[in-house]
DORODREN-530169 format. One record per atom (N, C-alpha, C): z, x negated, y negated. Coordinates in steps of 0.05 Angstrom, whole numbers, plus 5000, padded with zeros to 4 digits. Each point is the difference from the previous one (the first is absolute). Layout:
ZXY;...
***
This chain:
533549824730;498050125018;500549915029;499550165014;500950025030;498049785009;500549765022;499249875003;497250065030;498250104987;497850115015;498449775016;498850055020;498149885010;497250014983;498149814999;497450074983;498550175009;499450164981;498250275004;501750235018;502549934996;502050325002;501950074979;500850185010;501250154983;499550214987;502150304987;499150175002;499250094959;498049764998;499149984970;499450264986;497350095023;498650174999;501450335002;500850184987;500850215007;496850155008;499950075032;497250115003;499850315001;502250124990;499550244998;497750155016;500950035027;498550205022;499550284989;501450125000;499950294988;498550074967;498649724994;498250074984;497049865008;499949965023;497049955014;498750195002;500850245014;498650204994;499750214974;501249964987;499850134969;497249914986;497150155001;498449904991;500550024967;500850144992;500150044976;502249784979;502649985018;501249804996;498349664993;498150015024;498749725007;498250084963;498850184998;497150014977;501949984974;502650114991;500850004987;500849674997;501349815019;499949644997;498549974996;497749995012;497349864996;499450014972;500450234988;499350064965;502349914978;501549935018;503149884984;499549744984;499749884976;501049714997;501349885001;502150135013;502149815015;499649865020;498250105015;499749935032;498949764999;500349905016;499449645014;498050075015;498649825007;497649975019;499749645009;500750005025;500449665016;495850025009;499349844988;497149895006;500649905028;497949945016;500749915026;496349925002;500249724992;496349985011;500049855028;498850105023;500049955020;502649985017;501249735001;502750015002;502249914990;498749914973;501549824980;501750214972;501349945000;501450084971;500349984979;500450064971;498949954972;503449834989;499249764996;502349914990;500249874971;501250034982;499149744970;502649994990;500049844978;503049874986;500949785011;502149884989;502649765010;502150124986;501550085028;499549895024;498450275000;498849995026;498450175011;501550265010;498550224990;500950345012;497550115004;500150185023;497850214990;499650224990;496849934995;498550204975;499950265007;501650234982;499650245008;497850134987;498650145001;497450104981;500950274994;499050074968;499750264999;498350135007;498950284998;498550255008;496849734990;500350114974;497349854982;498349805011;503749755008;498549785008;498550035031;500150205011;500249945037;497950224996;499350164978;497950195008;497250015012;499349774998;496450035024;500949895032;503249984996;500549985031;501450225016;500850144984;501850265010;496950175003;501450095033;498850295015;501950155012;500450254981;502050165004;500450165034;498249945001;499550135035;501049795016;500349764988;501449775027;502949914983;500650194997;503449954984;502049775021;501049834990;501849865015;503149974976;501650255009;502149964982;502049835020;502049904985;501349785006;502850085003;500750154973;501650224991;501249884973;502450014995;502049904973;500749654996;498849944987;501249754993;501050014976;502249905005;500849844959;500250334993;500250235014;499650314988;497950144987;498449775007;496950154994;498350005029;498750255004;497949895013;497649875007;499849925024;498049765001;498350035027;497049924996;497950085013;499149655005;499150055033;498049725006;498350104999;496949854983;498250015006;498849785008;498250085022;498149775014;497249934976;499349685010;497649934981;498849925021;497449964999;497949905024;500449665005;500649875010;499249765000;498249854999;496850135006;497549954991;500249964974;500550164984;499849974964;502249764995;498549894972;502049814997;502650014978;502249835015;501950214992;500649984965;501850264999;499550074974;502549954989;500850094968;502349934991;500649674992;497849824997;500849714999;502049944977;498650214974;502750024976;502350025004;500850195026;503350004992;501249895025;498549855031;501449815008;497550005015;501349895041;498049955014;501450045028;498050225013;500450085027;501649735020;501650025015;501549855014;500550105031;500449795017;501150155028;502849994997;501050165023;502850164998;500849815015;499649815021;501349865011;501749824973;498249884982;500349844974;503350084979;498350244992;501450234982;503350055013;500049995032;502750115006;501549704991;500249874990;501349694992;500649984975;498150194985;500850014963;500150284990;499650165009;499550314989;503749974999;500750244976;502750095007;500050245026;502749905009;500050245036;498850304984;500250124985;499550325000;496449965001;499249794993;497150044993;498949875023;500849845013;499449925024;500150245018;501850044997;500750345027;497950154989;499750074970;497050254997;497149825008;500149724992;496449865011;499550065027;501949945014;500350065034;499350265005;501950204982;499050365013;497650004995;498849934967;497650145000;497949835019;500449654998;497249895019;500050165024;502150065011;500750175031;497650155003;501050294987;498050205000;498050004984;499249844996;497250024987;498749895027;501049735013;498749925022;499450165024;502850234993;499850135025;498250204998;498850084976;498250194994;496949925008;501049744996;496749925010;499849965029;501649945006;499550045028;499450215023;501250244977;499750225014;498850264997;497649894998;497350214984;498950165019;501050035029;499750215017;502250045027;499450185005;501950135018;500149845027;502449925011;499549825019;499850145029;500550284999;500050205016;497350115006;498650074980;497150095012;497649954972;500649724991;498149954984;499650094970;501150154999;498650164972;500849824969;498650094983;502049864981;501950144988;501849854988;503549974986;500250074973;501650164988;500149914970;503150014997;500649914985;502349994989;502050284984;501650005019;502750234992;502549904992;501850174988;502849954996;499649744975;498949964985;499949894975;499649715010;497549965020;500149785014;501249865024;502350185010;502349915011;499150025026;498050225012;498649955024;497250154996;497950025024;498450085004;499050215015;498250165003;499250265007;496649915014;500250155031;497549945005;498050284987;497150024995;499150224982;498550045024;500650045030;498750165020;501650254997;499550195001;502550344999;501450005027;498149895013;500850005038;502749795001;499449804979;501549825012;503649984983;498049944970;502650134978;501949795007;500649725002;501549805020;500849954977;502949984989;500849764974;501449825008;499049824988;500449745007;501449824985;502849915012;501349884983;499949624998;500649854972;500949755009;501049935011;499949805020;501049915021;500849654989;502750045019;502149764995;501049975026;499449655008;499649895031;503049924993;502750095014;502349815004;499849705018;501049914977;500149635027;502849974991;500749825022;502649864998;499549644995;502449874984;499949794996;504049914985;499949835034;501749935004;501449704995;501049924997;502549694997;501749925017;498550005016;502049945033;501649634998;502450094995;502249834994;501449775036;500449864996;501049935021;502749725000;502550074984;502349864984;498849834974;498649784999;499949844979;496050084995;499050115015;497249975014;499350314991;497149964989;498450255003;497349985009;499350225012;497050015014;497650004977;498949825007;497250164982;497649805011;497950135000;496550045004;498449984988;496949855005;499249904986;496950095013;498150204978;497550105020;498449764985;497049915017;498849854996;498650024973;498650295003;499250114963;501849834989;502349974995;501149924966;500049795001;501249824972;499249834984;502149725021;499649785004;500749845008;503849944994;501450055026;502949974994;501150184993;498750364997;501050214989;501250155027;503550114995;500550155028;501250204985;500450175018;500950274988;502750105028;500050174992;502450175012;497650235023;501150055020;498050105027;499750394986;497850044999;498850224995;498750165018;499350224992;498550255018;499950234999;498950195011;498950274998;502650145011;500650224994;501550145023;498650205019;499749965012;498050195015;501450305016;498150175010;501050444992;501649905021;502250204987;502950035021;501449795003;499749744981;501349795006;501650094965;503249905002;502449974979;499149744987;501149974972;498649794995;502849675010;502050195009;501649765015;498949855026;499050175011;498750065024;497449775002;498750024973;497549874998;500649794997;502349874981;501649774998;500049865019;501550105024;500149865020;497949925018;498650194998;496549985015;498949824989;499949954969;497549834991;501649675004;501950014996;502249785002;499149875026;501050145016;498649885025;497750005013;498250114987;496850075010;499049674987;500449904975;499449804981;501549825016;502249965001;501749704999;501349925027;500450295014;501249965025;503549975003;500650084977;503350034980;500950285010;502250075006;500850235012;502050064973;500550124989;501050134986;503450075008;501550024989;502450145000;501750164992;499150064966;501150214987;498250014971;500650184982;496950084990;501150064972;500549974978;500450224977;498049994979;499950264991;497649984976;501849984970;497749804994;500049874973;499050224978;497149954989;498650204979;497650105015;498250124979;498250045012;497649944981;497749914997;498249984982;496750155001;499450134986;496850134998;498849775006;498349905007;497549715002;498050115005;498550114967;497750155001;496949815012;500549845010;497849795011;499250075029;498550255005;499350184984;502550235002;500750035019;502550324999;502449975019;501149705008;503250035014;502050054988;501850095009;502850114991;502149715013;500649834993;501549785013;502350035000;501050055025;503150075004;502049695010;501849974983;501449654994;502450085027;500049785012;502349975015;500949645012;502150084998;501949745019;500850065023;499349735014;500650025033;501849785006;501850085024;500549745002;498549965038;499649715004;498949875018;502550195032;498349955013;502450015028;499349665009;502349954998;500849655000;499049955023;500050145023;500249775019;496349885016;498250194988;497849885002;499149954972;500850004983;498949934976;497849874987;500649685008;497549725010;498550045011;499350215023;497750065014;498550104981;498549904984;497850204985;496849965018;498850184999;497750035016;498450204987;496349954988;500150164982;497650165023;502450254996;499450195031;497150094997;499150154973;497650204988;497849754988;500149835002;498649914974;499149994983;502250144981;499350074970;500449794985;502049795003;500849834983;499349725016;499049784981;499649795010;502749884999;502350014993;501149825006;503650124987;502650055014;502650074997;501849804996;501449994991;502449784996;502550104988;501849775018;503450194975;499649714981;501150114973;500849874985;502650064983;500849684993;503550074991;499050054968;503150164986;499150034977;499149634981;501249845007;499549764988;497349895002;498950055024;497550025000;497250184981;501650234990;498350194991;500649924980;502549854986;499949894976;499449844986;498549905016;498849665002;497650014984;498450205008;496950114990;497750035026;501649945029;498550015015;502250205025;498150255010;497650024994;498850184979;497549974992;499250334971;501350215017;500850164974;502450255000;497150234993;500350195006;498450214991;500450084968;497850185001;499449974961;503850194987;500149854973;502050234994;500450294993;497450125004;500250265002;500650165014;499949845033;500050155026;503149965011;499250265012;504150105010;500149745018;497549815012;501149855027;500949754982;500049984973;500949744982;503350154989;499750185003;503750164986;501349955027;499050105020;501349885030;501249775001;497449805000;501149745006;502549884973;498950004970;501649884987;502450274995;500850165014;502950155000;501749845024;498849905017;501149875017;500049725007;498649924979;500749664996;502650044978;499850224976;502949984997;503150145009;499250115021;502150085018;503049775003;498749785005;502549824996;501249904970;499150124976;500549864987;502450254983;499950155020;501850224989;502250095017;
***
């Protein structure tokens, strides 16, 4: 298996051209084949050792399915498969066959194909709730295209409305034996990461590279290539991976320009191997960054 980032990859066959097929969609829904991913609030249904998650049949998921808020997913495993949302007021259900979990958790033990479907379906279910009216002229939303986006129900307005995915960049700015990385005050004591950010309209995301690089650290950049890219449904970035290397000759000058980050430093790989300082979690593309390039020399 192709060595994926957590929560990518193309697991899911989502078959577009059967979103609008209502008949297609009523004919799954009545299938016993079909899967159904529970999603209560924002947690996921997980049970066993090691741990997978729980797909439901029709039967089992039936006082939660409302055929009018369809959220297909599309083909997994060659069956299809539906998210349904649970309230998080009620308490949650299913204790027999495991127990709701966060996805931050899950992306560390799920196998990658089931990680990549917990991620699609928590996505749009969240994004469904968020988007129960028209952000154009108020009205309310319901759900079209087998969940996949939304419809405002003014006639005037008629606005569909799709999920939205924020690109950020997050970079590994290298500098010979030395890499950059940052440390915001939020996190946990000694934890640095690799320098992150939004890309903002009309900005390349090479472009943003260099901007956030130096907006944070006061590091001028010199050449840019992209690495992977990772979904980081917390709640909807698209994280685009790259390596930089430093422009040497102000390098040391760090100055933290924006004040986003309390505090920048280079560190050698011997240092990062030491245990100081905390590395980011291993799910996140900014932990495949750093430990691809602590073993850079060893190859």
């Amino acid at each position: 298996m192709e060595n994926y980032n957590v929560f990518a990859g193309a697991f899911v066959d989502r078959s577009g051209e059967r979103r609008k097929d209502a008949a297609w969609l009523n004919a799954a829904l009545q299938n016993t084949d079909t899967r159904f991913v529970p999603v209560w609030g924002d947690r996921c249904l997980v049970g066993g050792d090691p741990l997978h998650a729980v797909l439901l049949h029709r039967r089992q998921i039936e006082n939660f399915v409302d055929e009018h808020n369809l959220i297909f997913l599309g083909l997994f495993r060659g069956e299809a498969a539906f998210a349904v949302p649970i309230d998080a007021e009620v308490d949650p259900p299913y204790a027999e066959l495991g127990e709701f979990q966060d996805l931050r958790y899950l992306g560390e033990v799920l196998p990658p194909d089931e990680a990549n479907l917990a991620a699609h379906a928590r996505a749009l279910v969240l994004w469904h709730a968020s988007q129960l009216f028209c952000g154009v002229c108020g009205s309310s939303a319901r759900p079209v295209t087998g969940g996949n986006s939304r419809i405002c129900l003014n006639s005037d307005c008629a606005r569909e409305i799709f999920p939205r995915v924020d690109p950020a960049i997050i970079v590994l700015v290298a500098n010979g034996d030395r890499c950059l990385l940052g440390r915001s005050a939020k996190w946990p004591d000694s934890l640095y990461s690799t320098i992150a950010g939004f890309v903002e309209p009309g900005e390349s995301p090479e472009d943003a590279v260099r901007r956030e690089v130096y907006e944070e650290t006061n590091v001028k950049v010199a050449s840019v290539s992209y690495h992977s890219s990772q979904p980081w449904p917390f709640p909807s970035s698209l994280m685009l991976g790259f390596f930089a290397a430093a422009d040497t000759e102000h390098a040391d000058d760090i100055v933290l320009n924006d004040g986003e980050l309390e505090d920048a430093q280079w560190f050698t790989r011997k240092q990062l191997r030491s245990g100081f300082p905390k590395l980011p979690f291993r799910i996140s593309i900014a932990r495949r960054l750093v430990d691809e390039w602590i073993d850079l020399d060893s190859k």
